[in-house]
Residue frames as a rotation matrix with the C-alpha (Angstrom) as fourth column:
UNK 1
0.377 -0.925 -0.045 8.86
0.519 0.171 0.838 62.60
-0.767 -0.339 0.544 -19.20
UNK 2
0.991 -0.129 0.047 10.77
-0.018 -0.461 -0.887 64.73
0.136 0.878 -0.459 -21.24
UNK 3
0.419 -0.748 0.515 14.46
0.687 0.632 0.360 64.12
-0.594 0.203 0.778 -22.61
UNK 4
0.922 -0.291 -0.255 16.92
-0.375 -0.515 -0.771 66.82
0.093 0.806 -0.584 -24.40
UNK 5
-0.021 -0.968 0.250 20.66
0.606 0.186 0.773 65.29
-0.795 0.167 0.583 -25.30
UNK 6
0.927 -0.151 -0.343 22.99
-0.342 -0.713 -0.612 67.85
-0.152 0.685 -0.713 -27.09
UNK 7
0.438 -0.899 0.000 25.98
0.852 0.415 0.320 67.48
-0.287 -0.140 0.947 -28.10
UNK 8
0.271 -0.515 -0.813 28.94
-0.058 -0.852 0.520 70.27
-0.961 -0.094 -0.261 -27.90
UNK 9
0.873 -0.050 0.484 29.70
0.421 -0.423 -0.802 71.77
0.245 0.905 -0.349 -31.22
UNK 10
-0.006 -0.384 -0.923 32.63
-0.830 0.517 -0.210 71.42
0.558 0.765 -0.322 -32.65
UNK 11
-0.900 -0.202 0.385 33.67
-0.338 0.882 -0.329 68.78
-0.273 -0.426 -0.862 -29.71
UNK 12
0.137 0.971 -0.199 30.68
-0.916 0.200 0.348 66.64
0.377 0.134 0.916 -30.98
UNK 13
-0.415 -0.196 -0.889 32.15
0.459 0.799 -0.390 63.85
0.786 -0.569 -0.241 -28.14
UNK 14
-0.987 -0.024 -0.158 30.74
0.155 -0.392 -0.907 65.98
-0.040 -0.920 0.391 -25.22
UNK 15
0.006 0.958 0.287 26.94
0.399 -0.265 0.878 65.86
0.917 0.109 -0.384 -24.53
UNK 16
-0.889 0.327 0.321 24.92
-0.447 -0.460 -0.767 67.51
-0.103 -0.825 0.555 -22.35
UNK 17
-0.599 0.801 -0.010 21.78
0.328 0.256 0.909 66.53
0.731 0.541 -0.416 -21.30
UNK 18
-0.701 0.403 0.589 18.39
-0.711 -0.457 -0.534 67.27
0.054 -0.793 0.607 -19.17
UNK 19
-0.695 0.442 -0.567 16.67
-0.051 0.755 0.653 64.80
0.717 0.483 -0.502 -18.09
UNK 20
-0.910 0.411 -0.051 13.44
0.085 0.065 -0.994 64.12
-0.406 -0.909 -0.094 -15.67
UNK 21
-0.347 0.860 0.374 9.91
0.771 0.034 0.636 64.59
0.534 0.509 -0.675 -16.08
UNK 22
-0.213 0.426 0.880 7.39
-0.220 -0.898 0.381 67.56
0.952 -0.112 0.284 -15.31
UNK 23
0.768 0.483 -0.421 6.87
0.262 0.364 0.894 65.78
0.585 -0.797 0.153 -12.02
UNK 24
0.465 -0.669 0.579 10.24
-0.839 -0.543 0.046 66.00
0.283 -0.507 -0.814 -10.72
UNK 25
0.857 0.047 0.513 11.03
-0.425 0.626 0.654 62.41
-0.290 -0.779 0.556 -10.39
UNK 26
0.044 -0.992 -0.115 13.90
-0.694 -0.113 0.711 60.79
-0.719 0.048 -0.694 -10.01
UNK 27
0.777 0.592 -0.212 15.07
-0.515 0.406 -0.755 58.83
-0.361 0.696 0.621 -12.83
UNK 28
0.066 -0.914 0.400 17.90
0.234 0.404 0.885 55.93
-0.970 0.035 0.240 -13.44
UNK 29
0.831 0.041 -0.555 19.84
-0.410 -0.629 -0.660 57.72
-0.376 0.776 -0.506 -16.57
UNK 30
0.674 -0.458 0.579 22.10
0.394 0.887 0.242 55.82
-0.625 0.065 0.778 -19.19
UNK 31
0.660 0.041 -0.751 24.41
-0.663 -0.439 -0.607 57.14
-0.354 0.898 -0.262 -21.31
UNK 32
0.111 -0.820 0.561 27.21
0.108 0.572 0.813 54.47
-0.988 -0.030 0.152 -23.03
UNK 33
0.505 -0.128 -0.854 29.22
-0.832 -0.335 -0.442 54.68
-0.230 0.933 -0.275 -26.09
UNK 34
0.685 0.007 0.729 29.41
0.389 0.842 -0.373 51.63
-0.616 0.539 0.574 -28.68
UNK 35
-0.555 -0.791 -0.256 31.71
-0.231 -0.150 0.961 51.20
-0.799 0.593 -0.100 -31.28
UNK 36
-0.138 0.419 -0.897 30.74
-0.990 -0.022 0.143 50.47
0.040 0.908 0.418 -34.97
UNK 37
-0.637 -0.085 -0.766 30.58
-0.399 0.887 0.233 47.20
0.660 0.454 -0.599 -33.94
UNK 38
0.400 0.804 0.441 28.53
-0.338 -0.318 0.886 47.35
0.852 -0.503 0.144 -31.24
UNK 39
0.142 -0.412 -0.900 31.05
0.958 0.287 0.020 46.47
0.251 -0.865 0.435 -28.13
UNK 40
0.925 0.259 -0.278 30.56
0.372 -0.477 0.796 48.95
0.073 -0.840 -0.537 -25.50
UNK 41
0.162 -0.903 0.397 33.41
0.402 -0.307 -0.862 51.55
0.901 0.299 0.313 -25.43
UNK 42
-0.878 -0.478 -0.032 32.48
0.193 -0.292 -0.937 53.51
0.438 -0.828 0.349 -21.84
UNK 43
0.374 0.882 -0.288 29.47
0.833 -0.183 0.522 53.76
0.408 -0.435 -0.803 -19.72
UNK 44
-0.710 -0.219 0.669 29.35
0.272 -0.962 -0.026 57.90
0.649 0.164 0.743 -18.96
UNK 45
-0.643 0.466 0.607 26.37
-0.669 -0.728 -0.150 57.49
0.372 -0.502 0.780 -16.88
UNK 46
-0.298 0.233 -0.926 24.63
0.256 0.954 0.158 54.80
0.920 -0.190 -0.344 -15.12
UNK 47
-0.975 -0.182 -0.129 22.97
0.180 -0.296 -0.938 56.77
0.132 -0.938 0.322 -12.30
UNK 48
0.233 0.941 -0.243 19.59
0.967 -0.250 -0.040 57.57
-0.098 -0.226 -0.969 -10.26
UNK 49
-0.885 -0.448 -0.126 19.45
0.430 -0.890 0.152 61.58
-0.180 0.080 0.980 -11.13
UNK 50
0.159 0.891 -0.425 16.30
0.535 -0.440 -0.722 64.15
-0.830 -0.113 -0.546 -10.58
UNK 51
0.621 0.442 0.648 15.33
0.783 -0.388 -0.486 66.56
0.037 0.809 -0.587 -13.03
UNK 52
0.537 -0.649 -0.539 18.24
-0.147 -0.701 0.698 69.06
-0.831 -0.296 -0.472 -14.20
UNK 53
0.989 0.021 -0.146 21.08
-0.148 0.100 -0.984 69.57
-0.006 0.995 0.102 -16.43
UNK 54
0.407 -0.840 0.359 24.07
0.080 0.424 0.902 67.43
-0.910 -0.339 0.240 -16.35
UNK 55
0.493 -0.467 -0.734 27.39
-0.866 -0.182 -0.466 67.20
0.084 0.865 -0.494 -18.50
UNK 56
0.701 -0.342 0.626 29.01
0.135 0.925 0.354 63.83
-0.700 -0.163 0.695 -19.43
UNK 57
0.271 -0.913 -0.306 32.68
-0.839 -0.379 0.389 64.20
-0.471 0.151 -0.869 -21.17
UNK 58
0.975 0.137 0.173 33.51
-0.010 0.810 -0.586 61.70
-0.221 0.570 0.792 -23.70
UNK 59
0.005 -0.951 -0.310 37.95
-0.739 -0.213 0.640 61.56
-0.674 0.226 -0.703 -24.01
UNK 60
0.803 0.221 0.553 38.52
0.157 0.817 -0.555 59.70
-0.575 0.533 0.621 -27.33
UNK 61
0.276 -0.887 -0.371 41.92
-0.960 -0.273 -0.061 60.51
-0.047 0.373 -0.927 -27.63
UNK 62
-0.501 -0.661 0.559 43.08
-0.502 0.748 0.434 56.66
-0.705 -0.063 -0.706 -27.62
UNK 63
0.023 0.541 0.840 40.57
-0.003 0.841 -0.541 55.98
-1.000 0.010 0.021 -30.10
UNK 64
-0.763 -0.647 -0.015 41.00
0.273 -0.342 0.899 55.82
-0.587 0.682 0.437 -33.37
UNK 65
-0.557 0.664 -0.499 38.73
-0.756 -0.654 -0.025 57.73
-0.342 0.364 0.866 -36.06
UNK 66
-0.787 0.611 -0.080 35.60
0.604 0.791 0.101 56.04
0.125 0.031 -0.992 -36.84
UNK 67
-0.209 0.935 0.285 32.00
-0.247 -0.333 0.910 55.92
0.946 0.120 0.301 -36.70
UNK 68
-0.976 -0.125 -0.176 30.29
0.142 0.242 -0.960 55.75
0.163 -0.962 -0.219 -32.86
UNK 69
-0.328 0.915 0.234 27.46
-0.012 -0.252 0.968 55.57
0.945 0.315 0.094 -31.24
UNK 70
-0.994 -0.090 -0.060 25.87
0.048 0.133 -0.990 56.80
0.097 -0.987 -0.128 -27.93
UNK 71
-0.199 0.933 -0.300 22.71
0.510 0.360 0.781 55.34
0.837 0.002 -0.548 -26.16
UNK 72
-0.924 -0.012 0.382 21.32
-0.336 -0.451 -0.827 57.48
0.182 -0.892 0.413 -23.78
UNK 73
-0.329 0.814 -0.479 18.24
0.452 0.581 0.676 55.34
0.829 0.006 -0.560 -21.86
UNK 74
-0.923 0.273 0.270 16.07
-0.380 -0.745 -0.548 57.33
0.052 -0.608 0.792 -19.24
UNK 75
-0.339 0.912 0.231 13.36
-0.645 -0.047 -0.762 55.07
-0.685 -0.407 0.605 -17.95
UNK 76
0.388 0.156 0.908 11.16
0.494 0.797 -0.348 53.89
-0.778 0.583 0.232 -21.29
UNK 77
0.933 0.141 -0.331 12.54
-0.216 -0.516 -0.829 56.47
-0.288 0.845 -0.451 -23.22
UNK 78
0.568 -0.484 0.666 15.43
0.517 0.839 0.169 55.56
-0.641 0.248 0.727 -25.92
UNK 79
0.957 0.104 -0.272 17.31
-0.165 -0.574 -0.802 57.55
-0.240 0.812 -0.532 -27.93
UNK 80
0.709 -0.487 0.510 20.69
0.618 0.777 -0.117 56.67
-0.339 0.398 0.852 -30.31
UNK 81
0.939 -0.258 -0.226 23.19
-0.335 -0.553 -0.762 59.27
0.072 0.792 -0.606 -32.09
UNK 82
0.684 -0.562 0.465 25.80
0.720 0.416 -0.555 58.69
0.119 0.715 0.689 -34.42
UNK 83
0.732 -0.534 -0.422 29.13
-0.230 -0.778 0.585 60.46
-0.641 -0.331 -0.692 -33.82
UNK 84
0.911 -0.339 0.235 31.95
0.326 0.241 -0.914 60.73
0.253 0.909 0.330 -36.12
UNK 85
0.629 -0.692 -0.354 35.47
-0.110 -0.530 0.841 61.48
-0.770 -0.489 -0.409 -35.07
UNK 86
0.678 -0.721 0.143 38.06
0.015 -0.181 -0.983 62.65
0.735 0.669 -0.112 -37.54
UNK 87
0.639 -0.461 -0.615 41.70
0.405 -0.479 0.779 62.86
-0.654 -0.747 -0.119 -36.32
């Protein structure tokens, strides 16, 4: 299985990601952003999705500036990153 999340530069709310595996199978993809406390701010993705490259759109215009954090889960694989929003 193989897993790339970017994130748009400057807008470093907007990832992109590819996800799937050299097989081609489908795979149930997660992506949700957390606050610094850890309560769940929006689930962005929560679908069955084949191998490819999708965009998910974070709007954090009602939020105020802070530290964040988005979990993107894909199967057994895990991965975390820290965002920062200045306004």
């Amino acid at each position: 299985m193989f897993i790339v999340l970017t994130l748009a530069f400057p807008d470093l709310l907007q990832a992109q990601y590819i996800g799937g595996n050299s097989k081609g199978y489908l795979s149930v993809l997660k992506l949700v952003v957390f606050n610094m406390f850890g309560s769940e701010i929006e689930t962005l993705v929560n679908e069955t999705q084949s191998v490819g490259t999708y965009e998910a759109t974070f709007n954090a215009s009602q939020l105020p500036s802070g530290i964040y954090f988005a979990r993107f889960e894909a199967g057994t694989y895990n991965n975390i990153i820290k965002m920062l929003m200045l306004k």
